[in-house]
C-alpha positions as CSV (number, residue, x, y, z in Angstrom):
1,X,-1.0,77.6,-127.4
2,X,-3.1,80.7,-127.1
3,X,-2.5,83.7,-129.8
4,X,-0.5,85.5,-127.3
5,X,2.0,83.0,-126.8
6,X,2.1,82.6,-130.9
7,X,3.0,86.1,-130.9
8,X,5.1,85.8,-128.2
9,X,7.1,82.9,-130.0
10,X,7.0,84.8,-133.7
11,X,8.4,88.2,-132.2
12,X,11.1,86.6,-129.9
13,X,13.5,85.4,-133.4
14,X,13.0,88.6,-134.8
15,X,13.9,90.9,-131.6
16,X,17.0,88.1,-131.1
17,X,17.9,89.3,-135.4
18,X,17.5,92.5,-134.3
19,X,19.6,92.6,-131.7
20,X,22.5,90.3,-133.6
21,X,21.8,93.4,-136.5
22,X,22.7,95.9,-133.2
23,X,25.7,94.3,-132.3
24,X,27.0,94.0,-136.0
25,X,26.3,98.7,-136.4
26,X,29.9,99.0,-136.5
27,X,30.9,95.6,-138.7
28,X,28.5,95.3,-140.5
29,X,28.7,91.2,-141.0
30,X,26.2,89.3,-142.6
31,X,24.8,85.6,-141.6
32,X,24.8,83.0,-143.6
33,X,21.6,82.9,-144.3
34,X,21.4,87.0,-145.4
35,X,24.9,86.0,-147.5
36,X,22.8,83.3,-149.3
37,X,20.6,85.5,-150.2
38,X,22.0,88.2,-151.7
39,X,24.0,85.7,-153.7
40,X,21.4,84.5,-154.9
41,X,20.2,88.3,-156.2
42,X,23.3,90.3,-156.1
43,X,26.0,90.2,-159.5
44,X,29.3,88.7,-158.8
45,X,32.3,90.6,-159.5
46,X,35.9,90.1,-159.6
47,X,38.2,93.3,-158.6
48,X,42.3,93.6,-158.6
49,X,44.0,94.6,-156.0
50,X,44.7,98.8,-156.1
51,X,41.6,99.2,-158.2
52,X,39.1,101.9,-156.6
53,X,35.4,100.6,-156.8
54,X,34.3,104.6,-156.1
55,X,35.3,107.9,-155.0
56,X,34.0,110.2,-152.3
57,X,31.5,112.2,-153.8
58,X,30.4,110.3,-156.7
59,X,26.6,109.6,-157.3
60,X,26.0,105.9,-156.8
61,X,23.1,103.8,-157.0
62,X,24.3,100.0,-156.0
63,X,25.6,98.3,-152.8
64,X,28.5,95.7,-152.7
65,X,29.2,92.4,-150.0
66,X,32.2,91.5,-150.0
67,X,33.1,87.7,-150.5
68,X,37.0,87.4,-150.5
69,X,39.5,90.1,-150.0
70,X,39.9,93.7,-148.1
71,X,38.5,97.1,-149.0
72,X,39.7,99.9,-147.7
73,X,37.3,102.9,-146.8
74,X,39.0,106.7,-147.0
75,X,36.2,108.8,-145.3
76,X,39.0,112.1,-146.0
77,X,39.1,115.1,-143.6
78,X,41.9,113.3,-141.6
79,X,39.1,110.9,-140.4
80,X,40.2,106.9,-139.5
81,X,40.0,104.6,-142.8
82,X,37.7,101.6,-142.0
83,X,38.9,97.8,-143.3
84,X,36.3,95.7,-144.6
85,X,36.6,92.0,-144.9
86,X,34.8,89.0,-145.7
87,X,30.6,88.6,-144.9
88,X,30.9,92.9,-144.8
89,X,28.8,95.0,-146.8
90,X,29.4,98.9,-147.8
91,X,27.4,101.0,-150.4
92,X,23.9,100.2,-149.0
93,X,22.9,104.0,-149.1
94,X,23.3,103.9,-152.5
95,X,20.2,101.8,-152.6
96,X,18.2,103.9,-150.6
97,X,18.7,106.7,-151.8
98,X,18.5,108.0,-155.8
99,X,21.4,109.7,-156.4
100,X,23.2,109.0,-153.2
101,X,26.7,111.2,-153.3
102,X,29.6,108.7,-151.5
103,X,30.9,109.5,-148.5
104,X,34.1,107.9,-148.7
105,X,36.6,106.6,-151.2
106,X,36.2,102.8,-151.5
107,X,39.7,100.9,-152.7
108,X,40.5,97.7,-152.7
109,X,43.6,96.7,-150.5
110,X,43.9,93.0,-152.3
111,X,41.7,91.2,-154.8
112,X,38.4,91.1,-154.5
113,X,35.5,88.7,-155.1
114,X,32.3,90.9,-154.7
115,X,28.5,90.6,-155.1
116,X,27.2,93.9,-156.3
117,X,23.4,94.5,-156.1
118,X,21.4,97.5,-157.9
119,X,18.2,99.2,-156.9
120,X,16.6,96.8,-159.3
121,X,17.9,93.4,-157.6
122,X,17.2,94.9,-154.0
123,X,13.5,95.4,-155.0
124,X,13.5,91.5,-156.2
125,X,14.9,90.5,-153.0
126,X,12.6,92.5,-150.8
127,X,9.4,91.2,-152.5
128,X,10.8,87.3,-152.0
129,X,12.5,88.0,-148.3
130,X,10.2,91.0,-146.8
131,X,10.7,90.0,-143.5
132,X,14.8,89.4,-144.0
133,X,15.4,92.7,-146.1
134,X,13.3,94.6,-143.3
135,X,15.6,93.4,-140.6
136,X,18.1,94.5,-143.6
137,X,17.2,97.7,-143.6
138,X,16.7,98.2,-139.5
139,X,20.3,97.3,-139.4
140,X,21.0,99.9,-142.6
141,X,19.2,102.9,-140.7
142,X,20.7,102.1,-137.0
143,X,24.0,101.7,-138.7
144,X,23.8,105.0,-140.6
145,X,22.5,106.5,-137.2
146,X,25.9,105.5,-135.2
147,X,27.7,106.3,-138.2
148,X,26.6,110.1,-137.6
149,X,26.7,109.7,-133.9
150,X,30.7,108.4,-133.8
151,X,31.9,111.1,-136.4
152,X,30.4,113.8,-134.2
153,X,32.0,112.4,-131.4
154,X,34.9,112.2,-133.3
155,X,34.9,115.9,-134.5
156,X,33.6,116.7,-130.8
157,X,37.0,115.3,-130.1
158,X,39.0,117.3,-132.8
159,X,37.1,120.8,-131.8
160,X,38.3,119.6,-128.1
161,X,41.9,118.9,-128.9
162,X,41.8,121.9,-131.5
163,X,40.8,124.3,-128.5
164,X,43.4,122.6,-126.2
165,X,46.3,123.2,-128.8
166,X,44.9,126.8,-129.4
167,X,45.3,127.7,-125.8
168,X,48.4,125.6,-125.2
169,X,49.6,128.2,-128.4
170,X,48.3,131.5,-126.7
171,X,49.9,130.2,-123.8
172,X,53.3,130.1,-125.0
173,X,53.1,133.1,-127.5
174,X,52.2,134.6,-123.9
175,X,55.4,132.7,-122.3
176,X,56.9,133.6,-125.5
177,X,56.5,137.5,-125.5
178,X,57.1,137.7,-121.6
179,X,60.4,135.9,-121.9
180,X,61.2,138.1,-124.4
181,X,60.0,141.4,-122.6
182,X,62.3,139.8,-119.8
183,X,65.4,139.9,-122.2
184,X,65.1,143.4,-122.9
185,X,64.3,144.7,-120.0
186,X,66.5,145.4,-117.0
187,X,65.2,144.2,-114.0
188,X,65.8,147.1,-111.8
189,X,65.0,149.9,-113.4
190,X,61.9,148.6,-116.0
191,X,64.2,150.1,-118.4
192,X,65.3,148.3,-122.2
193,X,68.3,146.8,-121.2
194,X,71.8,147.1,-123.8
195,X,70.6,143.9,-125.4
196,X,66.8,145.7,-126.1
197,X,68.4,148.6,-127.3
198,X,70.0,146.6,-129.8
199,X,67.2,144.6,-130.8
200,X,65.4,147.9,-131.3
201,X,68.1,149.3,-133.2
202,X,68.4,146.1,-135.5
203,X,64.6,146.1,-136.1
204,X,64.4,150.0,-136.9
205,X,67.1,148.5,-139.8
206,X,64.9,145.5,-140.8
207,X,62.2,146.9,-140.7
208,X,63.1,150.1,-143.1
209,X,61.9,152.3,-140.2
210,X,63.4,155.5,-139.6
211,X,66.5,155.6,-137.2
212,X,66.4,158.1,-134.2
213,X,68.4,161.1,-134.3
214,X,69.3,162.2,-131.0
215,X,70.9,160.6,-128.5
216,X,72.0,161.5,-124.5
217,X,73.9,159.8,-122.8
218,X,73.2,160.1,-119.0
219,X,76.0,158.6,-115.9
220,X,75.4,159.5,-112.5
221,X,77.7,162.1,-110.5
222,X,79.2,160.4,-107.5
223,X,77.4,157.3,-107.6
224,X,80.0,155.1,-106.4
225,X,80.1,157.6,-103.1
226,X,76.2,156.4,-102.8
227,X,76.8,152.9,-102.7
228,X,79.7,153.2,-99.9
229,X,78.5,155.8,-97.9
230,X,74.8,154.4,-97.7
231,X,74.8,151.0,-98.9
232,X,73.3,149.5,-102.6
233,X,70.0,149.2,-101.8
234,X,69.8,153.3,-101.5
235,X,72.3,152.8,-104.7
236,X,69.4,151.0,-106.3
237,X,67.0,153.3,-105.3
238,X,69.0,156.2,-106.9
239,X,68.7,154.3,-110.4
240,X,65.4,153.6,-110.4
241,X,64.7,157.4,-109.5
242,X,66.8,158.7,-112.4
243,X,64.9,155.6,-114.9
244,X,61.8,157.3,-113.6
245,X,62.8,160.7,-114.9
246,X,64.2,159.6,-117.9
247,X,60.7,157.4,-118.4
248,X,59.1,160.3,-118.0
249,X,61.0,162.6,-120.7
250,X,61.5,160.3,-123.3
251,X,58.4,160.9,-126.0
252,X,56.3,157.9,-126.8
253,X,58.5,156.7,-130.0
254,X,61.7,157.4,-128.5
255,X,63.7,154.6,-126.0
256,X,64.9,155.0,-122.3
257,X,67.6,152.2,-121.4
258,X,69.7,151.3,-118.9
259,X,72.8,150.3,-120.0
260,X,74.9,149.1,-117.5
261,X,75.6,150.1,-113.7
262,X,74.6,154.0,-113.4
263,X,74.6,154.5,-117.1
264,X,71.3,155.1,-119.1
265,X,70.8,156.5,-122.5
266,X,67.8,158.1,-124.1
267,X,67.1,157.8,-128.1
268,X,65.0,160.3,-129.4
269,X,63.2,159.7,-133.3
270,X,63.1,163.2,-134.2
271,X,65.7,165.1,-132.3
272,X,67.6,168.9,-133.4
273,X,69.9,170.9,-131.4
274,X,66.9,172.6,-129.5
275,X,65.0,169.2,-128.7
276,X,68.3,167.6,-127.3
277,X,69.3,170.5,-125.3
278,X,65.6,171.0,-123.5
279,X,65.5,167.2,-123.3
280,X,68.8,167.5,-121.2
281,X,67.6,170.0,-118.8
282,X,64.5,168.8,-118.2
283,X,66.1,165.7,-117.0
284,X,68.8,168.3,-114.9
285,X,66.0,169.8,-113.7
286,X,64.1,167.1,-112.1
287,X,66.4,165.5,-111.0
288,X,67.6,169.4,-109.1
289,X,64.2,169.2,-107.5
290,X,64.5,165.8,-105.7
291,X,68.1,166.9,-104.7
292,X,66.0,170.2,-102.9
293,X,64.4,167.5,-101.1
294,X,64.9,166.7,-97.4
295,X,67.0,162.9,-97.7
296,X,68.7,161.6,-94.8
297,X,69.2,158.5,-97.2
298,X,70.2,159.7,-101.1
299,X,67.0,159.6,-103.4
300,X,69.2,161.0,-106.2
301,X,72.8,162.1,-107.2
302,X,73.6,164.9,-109.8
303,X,74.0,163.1,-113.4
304,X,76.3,164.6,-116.5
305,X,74.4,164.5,-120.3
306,X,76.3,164.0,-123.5
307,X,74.3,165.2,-126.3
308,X,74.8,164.0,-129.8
309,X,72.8,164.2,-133.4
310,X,73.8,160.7,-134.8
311,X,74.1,160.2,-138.8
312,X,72.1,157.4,-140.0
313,X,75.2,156.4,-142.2
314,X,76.7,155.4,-139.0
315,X,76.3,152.2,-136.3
316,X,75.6,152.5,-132.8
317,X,79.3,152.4,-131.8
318,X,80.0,155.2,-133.8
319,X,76.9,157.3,-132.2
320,X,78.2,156.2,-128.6
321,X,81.9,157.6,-129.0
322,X,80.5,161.0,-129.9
323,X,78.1,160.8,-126.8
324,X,80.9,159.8,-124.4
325,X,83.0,161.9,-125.6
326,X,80.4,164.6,-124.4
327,X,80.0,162.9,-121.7
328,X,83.7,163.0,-120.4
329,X,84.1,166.5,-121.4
330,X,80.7,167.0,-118.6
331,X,82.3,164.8,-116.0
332,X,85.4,166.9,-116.5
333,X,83.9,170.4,-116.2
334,X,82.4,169.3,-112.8
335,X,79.2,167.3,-114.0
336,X,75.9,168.2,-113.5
337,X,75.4,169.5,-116.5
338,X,74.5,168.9,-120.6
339,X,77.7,168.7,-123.0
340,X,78.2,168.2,-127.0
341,X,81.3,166.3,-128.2
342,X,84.2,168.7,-128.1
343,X,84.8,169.9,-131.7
344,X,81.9,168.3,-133.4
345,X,79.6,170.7,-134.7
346,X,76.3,170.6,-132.9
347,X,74.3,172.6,-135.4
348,X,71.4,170.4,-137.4
């Protein structure tokens, strides 16, 4: 046998050990022979069940095989617990390393019979077994390697399924706010609807905000004519035209709403006799100017105002008597035109 094939024989056990130590990275399972001899080196130790052999964190300077029994290993962070049984080892780093911190919270599930081996009886064993506490340490180093590879594949994983759960959340805050911009709004007009103008009232309450203090109420003059006479899509046309002139009135803190058929309201935060009054013919005269315009089909019908100054004291129903009130007393003076509650002072 020449010296090549010598070598060729001595390397092929130790690449077949190595490769044994590969397949055993993730259980890390002694032989027979390896369990001989770190009994014959390590201390043997008896452990009760529910007893913790160390905690995550703790400095640690010995490794432990286990013999008989189950250990538990808590690596925390919501991370998968490992189970250890018989032939397994755990701790190694602690070897290795002076001062090693724990990574994980080692417990034992039953009793335990354990061989336990400082820094001082791995040194003994590698200068009787180089070559056997060489492969040892091969196995140590790979296993620690895959160890760091499968956690951050694991919090790959988490960031992925963290970004999937923060996008299915923006996703249905989105849904969320849409549907309810949907049940505020009327769908014609653009407008709040009566349900967002209470939801608006309600949260001015919560909220400690302060409460508007003028209100109009606004019906169209002859609406019904509109519908017969031309159809409701031209009726529908009409209401959007008057939501466009009421959008365009109403400040930036105040609310435009449809409430129902041809009746809209406007809510205005700071509102006097004055404001309500030029607010009201404003609207009049917009809507004067599309009825100037040529309109074989209606674009717009004359509408009647009731104006009121509400009193925070009071609830929405009270403020809407006072504004229909005002409003009837328009519609029965002819319409197309402003109106306070009969009898009510209007003064602020």
């Amino acid at each position: 046998m020449n010296s090549n094939s010598a070598a060729s024989v001595a390397v092929e056990p130790e690449s077949s050990i190595a490769r044994a130590a590969m397949a055993e990275i993730e259980h890390p399972l002694l032989s027979s022979g390896e369990l001989a001899l770190f009994a014959r080196f390590g201390r043997p130790r008896q452990v009760a069940a529910g007893e913790t052999l160390f905690r995550r964190g703790e400095s640690g300077g010995s490794m432990f095989v286990i013999i008989a029994g189950i250990v538990d290993m808590d690596f925390g962070e919501d991370l998968t617990i490992k189970y250890l049984g018989p032939g397994e080892f755990f701790g190694e780093m602690g070897l290795l390393i002076d001062g090693h911190r724990r990574n994980a919270d080692a417990r034992a599930s039953t009793d335990l019979a354990l061989l336990e081996l400082g820094q001082g009886d791995f040194q003994q064993m590698v200068e009787h077994a180089p070559a056997q506490a060489t492969l040892f340490l091969r196995r140590t180093i790979m296993r620690v390697v895959s160890s760091e590879q499968a956690l951050m594949r694991q919090l790959r994983r988490r960031n992925h399924d963290l970004e999937a759960a923060l996008d299915n959340l923006y996703c249905t805050s989105h849904l969320l706010s849409h549907t309810e911009e949907l049940v505020r709004t009327d769908e014609l007009t653009g407008l709040h609807n009566r349900r967002g103008l209470a939801l608006y009232l309600q949260e001015c309450r919560h909220l400690g905000a302060e409460l508007p203090q003028g209100l109009l109420l606004i019906d169209c003059d002859c609406f019904k004519r509109v519908n017969d006479q031309h159809g409701h899509l031209a009726g529908d046309q009409v209401l959007q035209a008057v939501a466009e002139i009421l959008r365009a009135v109403v400040p930036c803190d105040g609310l435009a709403c449809r409430l129902g058929g041809d009746e809209f309201c406007l809510l205005l935060p700071v509102a006097d006799r004055h404001t309500l009054e030029h607010t009201a013919g404003a609207i009049l005269q917009s809507v004067k100017a599309l009825l100037e315009q040529p309109q074989p089909v209606p674009r717009i019908c004359p509408v009647s105002i009731g104006l009121c100054l509400l009193d925070p004291d009071q609830d929405w129903s009270d403020w809407y008597a006072h504004a229909d009130n005002a409003l009837y007393e328009a519609k029965r003076l002819g319409g197309n035109r402003p109106q306070w509650p009969p009898g009510l002072a209007a003064a602020s």
